[in-house]
TIVO-2410 file (N, C-alpha, C; in nm, 3 decimals):
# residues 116
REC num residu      c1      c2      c3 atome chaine
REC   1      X  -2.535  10.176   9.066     N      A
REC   1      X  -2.433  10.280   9.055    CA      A
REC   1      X  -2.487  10.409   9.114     C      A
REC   2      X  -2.394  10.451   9.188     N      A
REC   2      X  -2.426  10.590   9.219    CA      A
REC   2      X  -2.354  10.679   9.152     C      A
REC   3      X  -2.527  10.813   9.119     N      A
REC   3      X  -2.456  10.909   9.018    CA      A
REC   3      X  -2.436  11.030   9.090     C      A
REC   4      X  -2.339  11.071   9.097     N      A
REC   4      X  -2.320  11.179   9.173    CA      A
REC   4      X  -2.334  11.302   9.109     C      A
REC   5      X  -2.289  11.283   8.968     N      A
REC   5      X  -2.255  11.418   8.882    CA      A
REC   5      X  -2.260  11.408   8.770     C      A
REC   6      X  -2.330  11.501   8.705     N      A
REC   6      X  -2.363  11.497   8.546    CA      A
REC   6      X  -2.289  11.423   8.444     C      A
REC   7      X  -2.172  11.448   8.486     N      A
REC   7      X  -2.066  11.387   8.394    CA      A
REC   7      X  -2.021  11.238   8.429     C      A
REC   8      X  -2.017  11.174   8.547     N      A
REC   8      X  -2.090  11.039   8.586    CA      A
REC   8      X  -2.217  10.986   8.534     C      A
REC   9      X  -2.277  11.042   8.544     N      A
REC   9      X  -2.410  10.975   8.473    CA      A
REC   9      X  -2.427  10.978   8.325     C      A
REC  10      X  -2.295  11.044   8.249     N      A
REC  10      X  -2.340  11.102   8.147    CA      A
REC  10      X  -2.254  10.938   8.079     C      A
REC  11      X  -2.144  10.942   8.170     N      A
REC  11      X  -2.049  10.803   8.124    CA      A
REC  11      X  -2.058  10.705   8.153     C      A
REC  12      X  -2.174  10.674   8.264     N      A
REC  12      X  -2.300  10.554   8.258    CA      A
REC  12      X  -2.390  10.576   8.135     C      A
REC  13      X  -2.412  10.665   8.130     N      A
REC  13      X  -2.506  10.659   7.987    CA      A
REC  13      X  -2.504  10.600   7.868     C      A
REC  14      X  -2.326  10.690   7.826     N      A
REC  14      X  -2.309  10.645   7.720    CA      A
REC  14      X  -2.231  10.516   7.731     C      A
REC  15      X  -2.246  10.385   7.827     N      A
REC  15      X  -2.170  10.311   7.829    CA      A
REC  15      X  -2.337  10.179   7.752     C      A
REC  16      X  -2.466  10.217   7.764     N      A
REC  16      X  -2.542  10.191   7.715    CA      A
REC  16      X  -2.592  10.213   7.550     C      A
REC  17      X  -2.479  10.315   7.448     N      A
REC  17      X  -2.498  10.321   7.361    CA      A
REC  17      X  -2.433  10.224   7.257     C      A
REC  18      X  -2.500  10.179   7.217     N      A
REC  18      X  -2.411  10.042   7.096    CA      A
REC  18      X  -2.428  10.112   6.954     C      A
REC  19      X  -2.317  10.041   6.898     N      A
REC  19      X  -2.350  10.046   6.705    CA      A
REC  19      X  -2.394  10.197   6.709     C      A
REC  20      X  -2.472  10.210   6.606     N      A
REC  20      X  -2.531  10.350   6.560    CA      A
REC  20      X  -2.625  10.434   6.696     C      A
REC  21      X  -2.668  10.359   6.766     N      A
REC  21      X  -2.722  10.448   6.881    CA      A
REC  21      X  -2.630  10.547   6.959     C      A
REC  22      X  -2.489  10.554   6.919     N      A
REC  22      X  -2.376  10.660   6.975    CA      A
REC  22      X  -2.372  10.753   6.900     C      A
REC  23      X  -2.450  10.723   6.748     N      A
REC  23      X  -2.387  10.882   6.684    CA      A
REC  23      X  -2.491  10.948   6.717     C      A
REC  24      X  -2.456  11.102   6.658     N      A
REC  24      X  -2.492  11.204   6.680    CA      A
REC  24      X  -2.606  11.222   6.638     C      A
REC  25      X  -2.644  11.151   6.539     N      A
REC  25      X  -2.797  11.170   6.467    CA      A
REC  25      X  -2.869  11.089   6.544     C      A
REC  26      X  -2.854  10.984   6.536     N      A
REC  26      X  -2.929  10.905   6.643    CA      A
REC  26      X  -2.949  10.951   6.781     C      A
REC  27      X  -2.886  11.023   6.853     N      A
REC  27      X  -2.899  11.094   6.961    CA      A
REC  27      X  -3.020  11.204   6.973     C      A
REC  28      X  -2.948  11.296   6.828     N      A
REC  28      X  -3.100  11.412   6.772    CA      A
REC  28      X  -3.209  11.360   6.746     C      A
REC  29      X  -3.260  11.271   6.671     N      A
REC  29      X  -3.354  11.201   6.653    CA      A
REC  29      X  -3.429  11.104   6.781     C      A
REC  30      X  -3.386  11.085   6.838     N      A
REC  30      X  -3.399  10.987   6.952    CA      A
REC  30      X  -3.448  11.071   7.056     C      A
REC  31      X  -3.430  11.193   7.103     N      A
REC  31      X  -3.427  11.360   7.169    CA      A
REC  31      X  -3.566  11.370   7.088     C      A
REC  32      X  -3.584  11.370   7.018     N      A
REC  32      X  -3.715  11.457   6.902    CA      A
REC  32      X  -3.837  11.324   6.966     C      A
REC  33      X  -3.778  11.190   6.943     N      A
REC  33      X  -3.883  11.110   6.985    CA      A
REC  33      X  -3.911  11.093   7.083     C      A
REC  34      X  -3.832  11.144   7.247     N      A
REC  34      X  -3.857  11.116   7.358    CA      A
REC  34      X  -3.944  11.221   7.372     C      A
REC  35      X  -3.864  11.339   7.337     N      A
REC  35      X  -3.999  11.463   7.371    CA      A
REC  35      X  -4.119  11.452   7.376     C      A
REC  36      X  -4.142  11.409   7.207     N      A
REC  36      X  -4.265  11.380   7.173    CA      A
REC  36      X  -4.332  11.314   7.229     C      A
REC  37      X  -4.277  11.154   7.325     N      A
REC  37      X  -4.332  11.123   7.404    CA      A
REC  37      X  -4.368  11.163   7.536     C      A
REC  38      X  -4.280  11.251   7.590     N      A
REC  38      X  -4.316  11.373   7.716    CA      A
REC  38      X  -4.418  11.415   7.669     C      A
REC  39      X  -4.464  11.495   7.530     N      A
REC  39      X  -4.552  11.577   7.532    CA      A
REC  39      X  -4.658  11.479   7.515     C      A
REC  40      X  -4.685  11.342   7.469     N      A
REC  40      X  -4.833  11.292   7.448    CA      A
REC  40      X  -4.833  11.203   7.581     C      A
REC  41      X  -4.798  11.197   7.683     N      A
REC  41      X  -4.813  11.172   7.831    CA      A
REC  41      X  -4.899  11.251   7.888     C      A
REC  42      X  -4.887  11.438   7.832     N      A
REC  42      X  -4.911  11.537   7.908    CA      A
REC  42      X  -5.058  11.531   7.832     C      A
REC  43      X  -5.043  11.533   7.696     N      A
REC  43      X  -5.161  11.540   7.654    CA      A
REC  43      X  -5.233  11.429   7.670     C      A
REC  44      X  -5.225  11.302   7.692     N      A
REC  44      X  -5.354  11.214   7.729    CA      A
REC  44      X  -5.375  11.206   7.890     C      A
REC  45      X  -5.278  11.320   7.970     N      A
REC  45      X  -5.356  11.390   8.100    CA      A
REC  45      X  -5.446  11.461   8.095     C      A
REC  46      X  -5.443  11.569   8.005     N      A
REC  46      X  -5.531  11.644   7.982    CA      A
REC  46      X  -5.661  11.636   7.913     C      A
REC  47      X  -5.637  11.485   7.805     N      A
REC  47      X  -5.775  11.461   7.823    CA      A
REC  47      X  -5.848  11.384   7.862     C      A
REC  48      X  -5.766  11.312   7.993     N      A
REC  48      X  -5.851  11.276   8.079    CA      A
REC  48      X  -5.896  11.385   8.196     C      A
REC  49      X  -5.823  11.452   8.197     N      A
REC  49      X  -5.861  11.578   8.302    CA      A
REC  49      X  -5.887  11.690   8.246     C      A
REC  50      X  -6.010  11.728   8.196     N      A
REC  50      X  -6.044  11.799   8.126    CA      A
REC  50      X  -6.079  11.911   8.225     C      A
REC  51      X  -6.019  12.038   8.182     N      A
REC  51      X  -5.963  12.174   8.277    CA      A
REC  51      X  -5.911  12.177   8.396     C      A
REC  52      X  -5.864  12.037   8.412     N      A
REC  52      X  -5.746  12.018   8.452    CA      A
REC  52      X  -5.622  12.167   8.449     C      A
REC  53      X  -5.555  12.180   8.574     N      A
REC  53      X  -5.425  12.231   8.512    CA      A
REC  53      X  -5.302  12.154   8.484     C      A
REC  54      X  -5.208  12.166   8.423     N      A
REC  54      X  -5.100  12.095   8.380    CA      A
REC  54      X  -5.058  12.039   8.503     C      A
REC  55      X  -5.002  12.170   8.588     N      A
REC  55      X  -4.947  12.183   8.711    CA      A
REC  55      X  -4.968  12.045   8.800     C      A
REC  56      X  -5.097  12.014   8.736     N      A
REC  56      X  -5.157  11.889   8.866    CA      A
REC  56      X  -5.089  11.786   8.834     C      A
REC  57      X  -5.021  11.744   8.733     N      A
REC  57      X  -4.970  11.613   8.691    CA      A
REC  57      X  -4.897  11.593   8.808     C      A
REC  58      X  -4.760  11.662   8.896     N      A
REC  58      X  -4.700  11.606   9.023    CA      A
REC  58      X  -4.805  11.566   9.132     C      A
REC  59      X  -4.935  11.583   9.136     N      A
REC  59      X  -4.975  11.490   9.167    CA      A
REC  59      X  -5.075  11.367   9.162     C      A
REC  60      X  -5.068  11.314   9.053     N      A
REC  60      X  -5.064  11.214   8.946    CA      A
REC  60      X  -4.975  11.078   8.954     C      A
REC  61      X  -4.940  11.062   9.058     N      A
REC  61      X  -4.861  10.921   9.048    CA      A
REC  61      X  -4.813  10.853   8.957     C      A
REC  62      X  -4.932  10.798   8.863     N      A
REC  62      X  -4.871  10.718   8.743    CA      A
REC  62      X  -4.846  10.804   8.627     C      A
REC  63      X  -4.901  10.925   8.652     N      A
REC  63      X  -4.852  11.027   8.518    CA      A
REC  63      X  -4.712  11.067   8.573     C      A
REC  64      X  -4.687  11.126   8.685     N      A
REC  64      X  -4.557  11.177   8.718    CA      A
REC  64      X  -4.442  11.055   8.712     C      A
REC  65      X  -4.508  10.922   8.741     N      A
REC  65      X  -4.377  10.809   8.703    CA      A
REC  65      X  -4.357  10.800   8.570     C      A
REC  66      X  -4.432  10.773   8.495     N      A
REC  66      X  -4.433  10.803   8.347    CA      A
REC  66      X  -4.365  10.920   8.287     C      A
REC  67      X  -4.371  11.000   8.356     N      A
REC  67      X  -4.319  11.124   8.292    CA      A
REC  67      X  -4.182  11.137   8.332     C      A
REC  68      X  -4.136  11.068   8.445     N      A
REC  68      X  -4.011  11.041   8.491    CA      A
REC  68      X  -3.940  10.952   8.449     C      A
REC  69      X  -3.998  10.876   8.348     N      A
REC  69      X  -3.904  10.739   8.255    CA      A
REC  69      X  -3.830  10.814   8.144     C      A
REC  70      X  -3.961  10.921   8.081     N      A
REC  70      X  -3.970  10.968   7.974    CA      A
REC  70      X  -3.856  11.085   7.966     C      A
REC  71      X  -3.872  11.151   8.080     N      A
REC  71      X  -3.737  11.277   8.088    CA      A
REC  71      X  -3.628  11.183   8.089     C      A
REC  72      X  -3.616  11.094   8.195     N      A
REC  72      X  -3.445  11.017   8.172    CA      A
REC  72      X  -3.451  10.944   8.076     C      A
REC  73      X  -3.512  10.922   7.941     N      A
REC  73      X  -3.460  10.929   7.825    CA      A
REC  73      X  -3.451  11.017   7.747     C      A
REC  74      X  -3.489  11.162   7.781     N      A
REC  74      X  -3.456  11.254   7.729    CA      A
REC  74      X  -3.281  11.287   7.745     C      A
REC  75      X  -3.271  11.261   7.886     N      A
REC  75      X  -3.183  11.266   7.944    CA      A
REC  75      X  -3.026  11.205   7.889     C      A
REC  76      X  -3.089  11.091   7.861     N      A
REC  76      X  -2.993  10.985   7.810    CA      A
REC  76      X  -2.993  11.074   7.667     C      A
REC  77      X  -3.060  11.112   7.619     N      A
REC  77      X  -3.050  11.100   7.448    CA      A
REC  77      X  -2.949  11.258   7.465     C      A
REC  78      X  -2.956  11.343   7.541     N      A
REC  78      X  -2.906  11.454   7.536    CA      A
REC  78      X  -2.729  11.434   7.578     C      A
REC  79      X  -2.683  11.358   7.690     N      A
REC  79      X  -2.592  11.290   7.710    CA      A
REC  79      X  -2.512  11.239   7.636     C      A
REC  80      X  -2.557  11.144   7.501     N      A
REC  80      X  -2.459  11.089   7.430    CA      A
REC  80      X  -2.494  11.215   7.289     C      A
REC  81      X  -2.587  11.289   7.302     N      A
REC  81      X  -2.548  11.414   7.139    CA      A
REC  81      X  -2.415  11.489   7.190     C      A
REC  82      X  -2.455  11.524   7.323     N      A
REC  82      X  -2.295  11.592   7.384    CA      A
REC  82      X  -2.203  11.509   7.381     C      A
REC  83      X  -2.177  11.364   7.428     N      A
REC  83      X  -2.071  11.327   7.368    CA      A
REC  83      X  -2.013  11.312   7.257     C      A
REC  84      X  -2.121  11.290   7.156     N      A
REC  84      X  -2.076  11.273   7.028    CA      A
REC  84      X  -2.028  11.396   6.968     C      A
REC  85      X  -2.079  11.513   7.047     N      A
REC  85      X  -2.004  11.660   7.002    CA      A
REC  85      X  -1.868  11.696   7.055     C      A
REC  86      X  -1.824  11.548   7.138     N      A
REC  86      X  -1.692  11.603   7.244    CA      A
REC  86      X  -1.704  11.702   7.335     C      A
REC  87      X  -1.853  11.665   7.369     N      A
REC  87      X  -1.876  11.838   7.511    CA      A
REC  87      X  -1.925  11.687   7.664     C      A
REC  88      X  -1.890  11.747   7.734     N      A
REC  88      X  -1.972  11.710   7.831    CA      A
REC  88      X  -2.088  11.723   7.932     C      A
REC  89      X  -2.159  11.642   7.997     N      A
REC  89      X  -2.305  11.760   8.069    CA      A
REC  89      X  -2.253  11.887   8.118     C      A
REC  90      X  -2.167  11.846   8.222     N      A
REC  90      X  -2.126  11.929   8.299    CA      A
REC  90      X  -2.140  12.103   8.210     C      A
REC  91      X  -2.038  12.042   8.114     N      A
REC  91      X  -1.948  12.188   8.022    CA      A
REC  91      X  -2.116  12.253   7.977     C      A
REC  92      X  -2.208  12.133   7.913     N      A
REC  92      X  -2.338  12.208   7.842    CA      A
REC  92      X  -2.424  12.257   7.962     C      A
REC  93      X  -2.410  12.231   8.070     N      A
REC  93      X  -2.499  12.249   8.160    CA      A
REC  93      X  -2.431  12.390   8.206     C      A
REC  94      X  -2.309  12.419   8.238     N      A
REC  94      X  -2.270  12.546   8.249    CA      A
REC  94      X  -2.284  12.644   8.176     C      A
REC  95      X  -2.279  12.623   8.029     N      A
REC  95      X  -2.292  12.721   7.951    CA      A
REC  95      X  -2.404  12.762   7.952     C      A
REC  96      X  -2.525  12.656   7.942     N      A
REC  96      X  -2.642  12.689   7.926    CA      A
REC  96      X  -2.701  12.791   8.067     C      A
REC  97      X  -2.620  12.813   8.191     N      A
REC  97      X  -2.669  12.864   8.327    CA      A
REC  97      X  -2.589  12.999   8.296     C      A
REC  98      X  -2.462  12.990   8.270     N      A
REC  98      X  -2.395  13.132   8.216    CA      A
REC  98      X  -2.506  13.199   8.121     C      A
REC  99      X  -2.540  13.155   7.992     N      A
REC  99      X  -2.625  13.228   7.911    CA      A
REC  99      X  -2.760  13.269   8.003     C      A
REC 100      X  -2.847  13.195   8.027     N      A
REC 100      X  -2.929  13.242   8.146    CA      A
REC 100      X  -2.875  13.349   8.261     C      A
REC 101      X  -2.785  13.350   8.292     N      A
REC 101      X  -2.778  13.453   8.380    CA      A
REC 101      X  -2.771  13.572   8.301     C      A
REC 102      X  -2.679  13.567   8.195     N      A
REC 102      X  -2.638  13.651   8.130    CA      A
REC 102      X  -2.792  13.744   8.041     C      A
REC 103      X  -2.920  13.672   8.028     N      A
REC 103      X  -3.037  13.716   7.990    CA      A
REC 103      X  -3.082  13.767   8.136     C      A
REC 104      X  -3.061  13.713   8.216     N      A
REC 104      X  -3.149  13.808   8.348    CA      A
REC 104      X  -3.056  13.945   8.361     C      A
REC 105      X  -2.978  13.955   8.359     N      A
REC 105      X  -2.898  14.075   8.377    CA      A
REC 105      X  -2.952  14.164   8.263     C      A
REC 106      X  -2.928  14.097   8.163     N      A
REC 106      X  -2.962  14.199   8.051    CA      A
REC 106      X  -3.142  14.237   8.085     C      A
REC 107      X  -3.203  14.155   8.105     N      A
REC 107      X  -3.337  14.183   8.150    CA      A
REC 107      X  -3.398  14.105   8.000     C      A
REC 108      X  -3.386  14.036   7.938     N      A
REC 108      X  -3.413  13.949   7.838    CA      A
REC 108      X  -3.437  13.836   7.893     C      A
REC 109      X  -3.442  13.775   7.983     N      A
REC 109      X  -3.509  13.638   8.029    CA      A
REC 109      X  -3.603  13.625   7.976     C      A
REC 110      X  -3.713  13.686   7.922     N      A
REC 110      X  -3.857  13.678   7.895    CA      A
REC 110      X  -3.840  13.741   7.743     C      A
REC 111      X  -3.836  13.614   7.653     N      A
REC 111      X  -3.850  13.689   7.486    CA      A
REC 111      X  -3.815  13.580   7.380     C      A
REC 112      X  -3.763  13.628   7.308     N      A
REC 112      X  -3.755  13.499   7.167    CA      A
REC 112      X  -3.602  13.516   7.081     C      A
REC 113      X  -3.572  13.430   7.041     N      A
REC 113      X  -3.435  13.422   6.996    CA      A
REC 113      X  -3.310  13.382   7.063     C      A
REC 114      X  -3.269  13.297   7.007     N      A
REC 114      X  -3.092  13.243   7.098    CA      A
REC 114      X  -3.008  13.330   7.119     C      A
REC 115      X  -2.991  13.468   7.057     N      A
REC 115      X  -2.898  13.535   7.087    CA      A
REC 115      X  -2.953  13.665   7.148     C      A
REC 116      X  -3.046  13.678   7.286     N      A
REC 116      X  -3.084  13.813   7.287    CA      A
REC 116      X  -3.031  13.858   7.462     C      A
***
């Protein structure tokens, strides 16, 4: 299948969710465990590459394929929480670029809190 657009891929996605893997918790939870697996990819780079920079993992072959399984199940898991919220990529992916712009203007790009 070719994915052209967020919201295509998002309805390939969720055409892979069965039974309880469509709700919404299972989506959040599933998101919490992929991460986690992004982040201990990064960390058993680092200690094999000790002062290593992060940065180097793109070029890393089997770390950067690995790490590329691991985001498109991030991917996937983020896909069906938005569906199960009745939003789509597209709609979350816009909002989320509106709010970003909307922090560079303000000059808040760089700080802490969802609403600044």
């Amino acid at each position: 299948m070719d994915i052209k657009t967020l919201d295509c891929y998002q309805t390939a996605a969720r055409s892979f969710a069965t039974g309880g893997g469509a709700t919404l918790e299972y989506a959040i939870l599933g998101l919490a465990e992929e991460a986690g697996e992004v982040a201990g990819k990064v960390a058993k780079y680092i200690r094999k590459h000790p002062g290593a920079s992060v940065d180097s993992i793109g070029g890393d072959i089997e770390t950067r394929a690995a790490l590329s399984l691991e985001l498109g199940d991030c991917l996937w898991m983020v896909a069906n929480a938005a569906a199960a919220l009745g939003l789509t990529l597209a709609t979350v992916a816009n909002m989320n670029i509106t709010k970003l712009e909307g922090r560079k203007k303000r000059g808040t790009i760089i700080g802490e809190g969802d609403h600044r």
